[in-house]
C-alpha positions, -999 to +999 in steps of 0.1 A: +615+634-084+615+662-108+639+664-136+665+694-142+656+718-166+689+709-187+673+671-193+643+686-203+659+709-227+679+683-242+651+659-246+630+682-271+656+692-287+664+658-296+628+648-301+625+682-325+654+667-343+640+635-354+614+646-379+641+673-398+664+644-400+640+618-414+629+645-440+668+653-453+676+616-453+647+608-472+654+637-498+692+632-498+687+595-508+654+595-528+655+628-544+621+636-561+626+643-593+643+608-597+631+578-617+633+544-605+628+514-633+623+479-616+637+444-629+608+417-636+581+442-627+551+424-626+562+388-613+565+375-577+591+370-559+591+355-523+612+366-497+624+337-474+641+359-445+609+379-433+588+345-432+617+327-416+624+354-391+587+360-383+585+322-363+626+335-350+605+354-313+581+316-311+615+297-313+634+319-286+605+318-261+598+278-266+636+271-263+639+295-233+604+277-220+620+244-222+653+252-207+630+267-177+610+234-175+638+212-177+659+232-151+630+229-131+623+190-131+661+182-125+656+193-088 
């Protein structure tokens, strides 16, 4: 099955837009010239949401695994 020429057109054009908008967003919201101070440079600070949300996929797939199982042994 081939796809019409239209689709195809559409598609790179889309794909060709991608980088140009990346690159105006970028400047339009980090302009170069700009200087950026941070607050209690040179201390750590942890972030709990990325640790807490890296175990979030392990939770999902062991609750779904034991809904599955239990499903199961009910029959």
């Amino acid at each position: 099955m081939s796809l019409p020429g239209w689709v195809l057109a559409i598609f790179l054009l889309m794909a060709a837009a991608v980088p140009a908008g990346v690159y105006f967003t970028a400047t339009l919201f980090f302009p170069p010239d700009q200087v950026y101070t941070y607050v209690g440079q040179g201390t750590y600070r942890g972030a709990p949401g990325p640790a807490a949300g890296a175990g979030l996929p392990f939770l999902v797939a062991a609750g779904v695994y034991w809904y599955v199982r239990r499903r199961r042994n009910s029959k």
